[in-house]
N, C-alpha and C positions, 0 to 999 in steps of 0.2 A: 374850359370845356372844349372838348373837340366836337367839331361839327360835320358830318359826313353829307353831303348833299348828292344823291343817287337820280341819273334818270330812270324812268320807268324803261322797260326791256320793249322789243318790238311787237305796234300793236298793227290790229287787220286796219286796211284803210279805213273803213266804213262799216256800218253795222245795217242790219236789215230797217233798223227805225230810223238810220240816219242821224244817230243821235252820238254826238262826240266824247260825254261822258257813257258811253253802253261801248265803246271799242275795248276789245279783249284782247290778249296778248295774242300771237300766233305762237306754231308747235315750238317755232326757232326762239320768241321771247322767251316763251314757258325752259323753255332750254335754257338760254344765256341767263337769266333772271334766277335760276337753279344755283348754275356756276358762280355766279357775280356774289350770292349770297352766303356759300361756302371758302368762296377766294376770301369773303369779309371776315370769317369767322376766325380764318388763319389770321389775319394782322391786327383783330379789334381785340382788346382785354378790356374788363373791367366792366361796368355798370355800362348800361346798352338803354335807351329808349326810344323806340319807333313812332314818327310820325309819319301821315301819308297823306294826298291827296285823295280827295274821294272819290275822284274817278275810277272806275273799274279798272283801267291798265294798271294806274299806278296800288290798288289795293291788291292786285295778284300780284306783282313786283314785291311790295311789301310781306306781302305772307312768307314769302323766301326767304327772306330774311331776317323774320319774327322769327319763324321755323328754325334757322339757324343758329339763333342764341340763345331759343326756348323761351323768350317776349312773345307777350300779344303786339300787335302795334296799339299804342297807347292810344292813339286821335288820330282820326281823318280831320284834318286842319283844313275848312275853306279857304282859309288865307293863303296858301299854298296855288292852286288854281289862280288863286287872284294876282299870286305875283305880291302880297301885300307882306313884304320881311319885318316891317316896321310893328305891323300885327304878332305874326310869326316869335318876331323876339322880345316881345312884352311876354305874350305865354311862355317862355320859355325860364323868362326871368324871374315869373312867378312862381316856379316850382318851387315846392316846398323841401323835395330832394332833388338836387342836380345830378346827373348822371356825368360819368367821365365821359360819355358819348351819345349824340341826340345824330338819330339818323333819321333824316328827312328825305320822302319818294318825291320828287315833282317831274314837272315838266321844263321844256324850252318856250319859250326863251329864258323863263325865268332865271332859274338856276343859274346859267350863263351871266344874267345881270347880277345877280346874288353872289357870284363867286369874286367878279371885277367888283362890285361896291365891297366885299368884305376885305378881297387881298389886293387890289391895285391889279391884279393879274388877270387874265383872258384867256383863257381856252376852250378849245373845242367840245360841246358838250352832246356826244353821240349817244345813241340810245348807250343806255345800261352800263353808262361811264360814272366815274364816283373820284368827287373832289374832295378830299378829306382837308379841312381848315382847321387851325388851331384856336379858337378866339380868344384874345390877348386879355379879356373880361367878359365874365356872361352876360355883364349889363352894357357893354360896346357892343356898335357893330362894323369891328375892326379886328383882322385877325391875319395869321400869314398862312398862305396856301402850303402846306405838309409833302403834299401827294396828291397824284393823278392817275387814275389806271380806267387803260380802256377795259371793255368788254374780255378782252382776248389774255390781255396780262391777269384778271381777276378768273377767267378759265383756266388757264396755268398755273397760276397760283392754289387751285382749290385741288389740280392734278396732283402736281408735287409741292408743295409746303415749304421745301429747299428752295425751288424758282426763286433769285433775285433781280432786280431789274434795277 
């Protein structure tokens, strides 16, 4: 199974309630989060399943990319927020149909920790960057990192189609 791990796109610092799950993308996320999800649509084939954090940023994030491959996002996953992968890939194991592709919206740090425990590898993970992993088994969580594309490659990408990087 390939595993696509997506930050959420840029959100406002703060909300009028003060509340960190109630932060909304800004015009620039709602933008880049557009782009990131049509640049995905160019390089993803095959069976597609959206999970998301349930925080508000990352469910507008996700919509983009529901939108994109014509999915609902399947589950707002707590575990996600929580940082909790161990959770994360028990659900994942249990499906009853596996998808060629489970794309996951989160946050940092997680992700960042999720990408080094899955591939040994470390990278940068800026708003509305997306680590595409291979996983070597859907019941390991072990896999080797594919691809990395910022924001800006997943905007060119969705421009012209040809773009190789």
């Amino acid at each position: 199974m390939n595993l696509l791990l997506v930050r959420h796109a840029e959100a406002e610092d703060e909300t009028v309630s003060g509340s960190d799950f109630e932060r909304q993308l800004t015009r620039y996320g709602h933008e880049t989060a557009a782009a990131v999800a049509r640049g995905l649509r160019h390089c993803i084939q095959g069976s597609v399943l959206v999970w998301s954090s349930p925080l508000l940023r990352t469910r507008e994030t996700a919509a983009y990319i529901s939108q994109a491959f014509d999915v609902e996002v399947e589950r707002y996953h707590e575990s996600i927020p929580a940082g909790d992968l161990n959770t994360l890939s028990r659900d994942w194991q249990s499906l009853t149909s596996q998808p060629e592709t489970l794309i996951v919206v989160g946050h940092q740090p997680h992700l960042g920790i999720w990408t080094t425990r899955l591939t040994r590898v470390s990278v940068p993970v800026k708003k509305a960057s997306v680590m595409g992993i291979r996983l070597k088994a859907v019941d390991e969580l072990e896999g080797e990192l594919q691809w990395y594309a910022l924001p800006e490659m997943m905007r060119a990408v969705a421009a012209d189609p040809k773009v190789q990087y």
